[in-house]
N, C-alpha and C positions, 0 to 999 in steps of 0.2 A: 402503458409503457412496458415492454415486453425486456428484460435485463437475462445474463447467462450465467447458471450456475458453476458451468464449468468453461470457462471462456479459451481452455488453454486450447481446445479441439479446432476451435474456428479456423486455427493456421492450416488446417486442410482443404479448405476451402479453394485455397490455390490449387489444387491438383485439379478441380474443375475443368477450367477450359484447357489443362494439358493434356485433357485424357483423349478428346476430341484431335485433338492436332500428333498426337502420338498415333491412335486411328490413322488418321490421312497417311503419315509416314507410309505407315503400314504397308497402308493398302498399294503405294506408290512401289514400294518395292516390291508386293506380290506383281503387279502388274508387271515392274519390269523382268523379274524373275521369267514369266508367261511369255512375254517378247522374246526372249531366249530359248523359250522351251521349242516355240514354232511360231505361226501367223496367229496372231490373236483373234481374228472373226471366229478363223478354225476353233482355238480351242473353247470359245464361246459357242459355238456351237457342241459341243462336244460336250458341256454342262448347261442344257437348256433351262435347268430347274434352278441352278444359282441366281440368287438377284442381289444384284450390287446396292440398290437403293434400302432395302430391308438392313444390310448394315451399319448404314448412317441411321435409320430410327431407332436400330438394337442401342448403337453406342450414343443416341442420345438420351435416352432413357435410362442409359445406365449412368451416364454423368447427371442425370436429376436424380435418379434414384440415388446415388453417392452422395449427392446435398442434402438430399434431403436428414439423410442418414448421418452426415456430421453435423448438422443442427441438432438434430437430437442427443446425439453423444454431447453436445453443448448444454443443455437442459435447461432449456429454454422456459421461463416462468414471467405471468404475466399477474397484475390487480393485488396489491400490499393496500392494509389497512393502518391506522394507527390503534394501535391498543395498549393497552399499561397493562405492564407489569412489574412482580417484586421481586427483588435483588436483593444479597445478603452481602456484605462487607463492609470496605471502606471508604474515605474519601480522600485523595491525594489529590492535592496543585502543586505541581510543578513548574518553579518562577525558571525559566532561560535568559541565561543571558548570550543578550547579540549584539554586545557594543565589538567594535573594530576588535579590540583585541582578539576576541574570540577567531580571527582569523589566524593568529599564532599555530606554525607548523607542528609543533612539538608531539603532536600528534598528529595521525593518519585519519585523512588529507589534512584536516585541521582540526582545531577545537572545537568549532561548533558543529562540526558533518560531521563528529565524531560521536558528541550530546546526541546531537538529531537521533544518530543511527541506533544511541543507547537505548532512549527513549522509548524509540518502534519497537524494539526488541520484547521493552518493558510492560507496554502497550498487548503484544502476543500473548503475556502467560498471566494478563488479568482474567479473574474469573467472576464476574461480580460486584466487584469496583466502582469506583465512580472515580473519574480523572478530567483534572481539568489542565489547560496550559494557562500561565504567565507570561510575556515574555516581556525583557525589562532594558533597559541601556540607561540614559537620562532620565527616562520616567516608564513606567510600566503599564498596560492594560492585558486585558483578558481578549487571548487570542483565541481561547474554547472554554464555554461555560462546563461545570463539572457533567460529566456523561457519561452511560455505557455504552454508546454509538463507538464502538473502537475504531471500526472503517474510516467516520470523519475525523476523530484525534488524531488518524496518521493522515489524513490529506492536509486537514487545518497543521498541521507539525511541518509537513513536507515543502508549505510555502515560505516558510520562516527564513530569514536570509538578516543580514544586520542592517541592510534597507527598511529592515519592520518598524523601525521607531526612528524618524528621524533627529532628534536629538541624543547627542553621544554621551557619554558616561556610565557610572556603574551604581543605581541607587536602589541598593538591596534591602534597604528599609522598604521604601518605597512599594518595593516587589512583594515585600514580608505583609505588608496592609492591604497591598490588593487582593493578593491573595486571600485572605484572613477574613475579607466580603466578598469573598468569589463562594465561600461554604454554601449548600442548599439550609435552607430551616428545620430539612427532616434529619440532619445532622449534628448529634452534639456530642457523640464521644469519641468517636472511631476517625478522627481527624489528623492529616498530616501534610506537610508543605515540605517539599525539597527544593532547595535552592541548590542550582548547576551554573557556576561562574569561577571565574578565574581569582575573584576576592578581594581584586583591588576597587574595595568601595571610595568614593570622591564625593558624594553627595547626602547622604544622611547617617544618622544614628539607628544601624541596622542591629545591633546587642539589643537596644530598647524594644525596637518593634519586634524581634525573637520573644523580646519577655513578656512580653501583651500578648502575642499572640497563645506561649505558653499557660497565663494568667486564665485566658480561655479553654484551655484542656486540645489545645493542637499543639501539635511536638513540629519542633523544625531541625527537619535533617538539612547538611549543606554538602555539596562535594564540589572539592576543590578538583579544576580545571586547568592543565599548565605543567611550567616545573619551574622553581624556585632559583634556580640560576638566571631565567628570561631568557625573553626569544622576540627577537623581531615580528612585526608586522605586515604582511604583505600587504599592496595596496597600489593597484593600477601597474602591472608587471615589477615595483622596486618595493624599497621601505619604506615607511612612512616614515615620516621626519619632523620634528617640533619647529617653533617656528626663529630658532635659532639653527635650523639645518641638522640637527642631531640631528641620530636613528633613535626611535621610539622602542625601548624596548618594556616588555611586559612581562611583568614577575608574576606567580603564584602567593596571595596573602594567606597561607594557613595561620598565620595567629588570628585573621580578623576572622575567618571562618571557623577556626573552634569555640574562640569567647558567641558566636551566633548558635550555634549549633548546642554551645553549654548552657544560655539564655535559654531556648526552647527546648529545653530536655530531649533532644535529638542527639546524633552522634556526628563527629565530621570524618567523611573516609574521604580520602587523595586519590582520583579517579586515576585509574591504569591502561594502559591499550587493550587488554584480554578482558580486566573486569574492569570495568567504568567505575563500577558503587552501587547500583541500583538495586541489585539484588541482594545484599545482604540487608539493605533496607528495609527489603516488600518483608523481606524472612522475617525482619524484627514488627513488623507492622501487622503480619499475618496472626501476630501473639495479641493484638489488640482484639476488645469484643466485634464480635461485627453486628452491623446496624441494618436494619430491611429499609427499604427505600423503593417509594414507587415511582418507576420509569415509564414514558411514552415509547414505545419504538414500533418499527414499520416491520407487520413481520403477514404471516399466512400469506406467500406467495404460492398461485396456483401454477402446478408443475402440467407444460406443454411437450413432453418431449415423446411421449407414446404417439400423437398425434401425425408428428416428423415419420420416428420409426416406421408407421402403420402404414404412412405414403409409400416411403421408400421401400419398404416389401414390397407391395400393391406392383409398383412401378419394376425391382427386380421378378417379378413373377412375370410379369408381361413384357418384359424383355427375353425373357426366355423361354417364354410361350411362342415367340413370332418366328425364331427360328432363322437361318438363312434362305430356305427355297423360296421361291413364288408361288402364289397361291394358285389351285385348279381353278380354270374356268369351268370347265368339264366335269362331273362326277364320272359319267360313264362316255367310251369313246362313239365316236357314229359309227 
C-alpha cells in the first residue's frame, strides 16, 4: 500500500490536463495570428523546418514529466512493519460525555464540537503518552483502547456524535469504572482520567467511583462543560421538550464535579471558550513520574519519491532535447 507523506502537493495534479488544453489555446491563436499575417501554405512554407507535431510530444511529456514531479514532492512511501517500541510518560482516559445535552449552544457550535475540538488539540502536543477515550451518556464503553497511535485517537474522536451510545443520561460513575479497567498492566503510577461533561449526573454514585479509583493511585480530573444559568437543547431544528411540553433546559453541576474531582485527588476547572481546561491539566500531570511502556506501532516506511523525481527529469530532459524543428532525412544535400 503506497500512502503520501505530504499529501497537501497532490492538488496539483489538476494542472495536468490544463496544461495540455492551454497548449491547444495556444496554438489556435498562433495560427490565427499567421491567417492575418498572409496565406498560411505561404508562410509554411516559408518555415519548412517547423513541425507542429513535435509540439504536441514536447507538451506531453512535459505534462508527465509535471506528474511525475508532483508525486514526488508528495513523497510517496510504500511497505510499514509492525515493531515495538518504548515510550516514556503517561496514561490518560478521557471519559466524554455525549448525552443530548452536550448539544447545548452555550458554546461554539456546541458543547460537545467544542470537547471534540479540545481534545485533538490535546492529542497534538502529547509526546509519549498513552491516551485512551471513554465516551458515556446512560452507560459508558471504550471508544479507544489507551495508545500512542495519535492519528487513530483523532479519527476514532472524530466519529463521536451523541448517536454513540444509544441510551440517554449522564452516568459518570459508570464512566469513572470503565475507565479505571481501560488502564494497560504496564501501568501503575503515572495514571489519570479526565472527565468532560456538563455534571448533571442521573444515574450513579460518581464521588464513590472517583474514590476507588483514587484508592488505586489514578487521580481524577473533571471539567465542567456549560454555564450554570442553563441553556436549551437543540434537537431536530427546535427545543427539546419534557413530556409535559416544557423546554428542557441544561444547567452546569459544579458542585457535583468538584466533590468528583475532590474524591480523586484531581482538580475541577470550568471549561472556557479560549481555554477549555485541558491544559493546565497535562501541565499538572507532566509533574507526575513517567513510566516506559512498550508500544506496537507501524513505522520504517520506504521513501519512493527520488524515484518520481528521477523520471520527471529524464522526461524534462527529453523534452528539450526534441526541440521544435523536424528531423533531417539528409545529412548531406545531392
Amino acid at each position: 500500500m503506497m500512502i503520501f507523506a505530504n499529501p497537501k502537493f497532490l492538488i496539483l495534479l489538476l494542472l495536468v490536463p490544463v496544461i495540455p488544453v492551454v497548449y491547444a489555446i495556444l496554438r489556435r491563436l498562433r495560427l490565427s495570428r499567421i491567417r492575418r499575417f498572409g496565406d498560411e501554405q505561404l508562410v509554411k512554407e516559408l518555415m519548412p523546418s517547423w513541425s507542429g507535431a513535435k509540439g504536441w510530444v514536447r507538451i506531453v511529456l512535459f505534462s508527465l514529466a509535471f506528474a511525475f514531479f508532483v508525486l514526488g514532492l508528495s513523497r510517496p512511501q510504500i511497505g510499514a512493519k509492525l515493531s515495538q517500541r518504548q515510550t516514556k510518560g503517561s496514561e490518560i482516559m478521557i471519559c466524554l460525555d455525549v448525552s443530548n445535552s452536550m448539544l447545548a449552544q452555550d458554546y461554539s457550535p456546541d458543547r460537545l464540537s467544542r470537547a471534540k475540538l479540545a481534545i485533538s488539540r490535546l492529542v497534538d502536543k502529547l509526546e509519549g503518552d498513552r491516551i485512551g477515550l471513554i465516551i458515556f451518556a446512560g452507560s459508558s464503553f471504550v471508544q479507544l483502547p489507551v495508545t500512542t497511535d495519535y492519528i487513530s485517537a483523532k479519527m476514532f474522536l472524530s466519529s463521536v456524535n451523541t448517536e454513540s451510545i444509544p441510551i440517554q443520561g449522564t452516568a459518570i460513575g459508570d464512566a469513572i469504572s470503565t475507565a479505571v479497567k481501560g488502564f494497560s498492566i504496564q501501568s501503575e503510577k503515572s495514571r489519570a482520567i479526565i472527565v468532560i461533561t456538563d455534571g448533571e449526573n442521573h444515574e450513579d454514585d460518581a464521588v464513590e467511583a472517583a474514590k476507588q479509583a483514587a484508592e488505586m493511585g489514578i487521580k481524577v480530573y473533571t471539567i465542567g462543560v456549560g454555564s450554570v444559568r442553563g441553556e436549551p437543547i437543540p434537537k431536530d431544528g427546535d427545543l427539546m421538550k419534557d413530556s409535559n411540553g416544557n423546554i428542557v433546559v441544561t444547567r452546569l453541576d459544579e458542585n457535583t464535579l468538584e466533590q468528583i474531582a475532590e474524591a480523586g485527588g484531581g482538580a475541577y476547572i470550568h471549561a472556557g471558550n479560549e481555554e477549555f481546561g485541558l491544559t493546565p491539566i497535562i501541565n499538572d500531570l507532566k509533574k507526575m513520574e513517567d513510566e516506559m511502556f512498550n508500544s506496537v506501532v507501524f513505522e520504517e516506511y520506504d521513501e519512493q519519491f527520488m524515484y518520481f523525481l528521477g523520471i520527471a527529469l529524464v522526461l524534462f530532459v527529453i523534452e528539450m532535447l526534441i526541440g521544435d524543428r523536424k528531423f533531417k532525412r539528409n545529412l548531406f544535400d545531392a
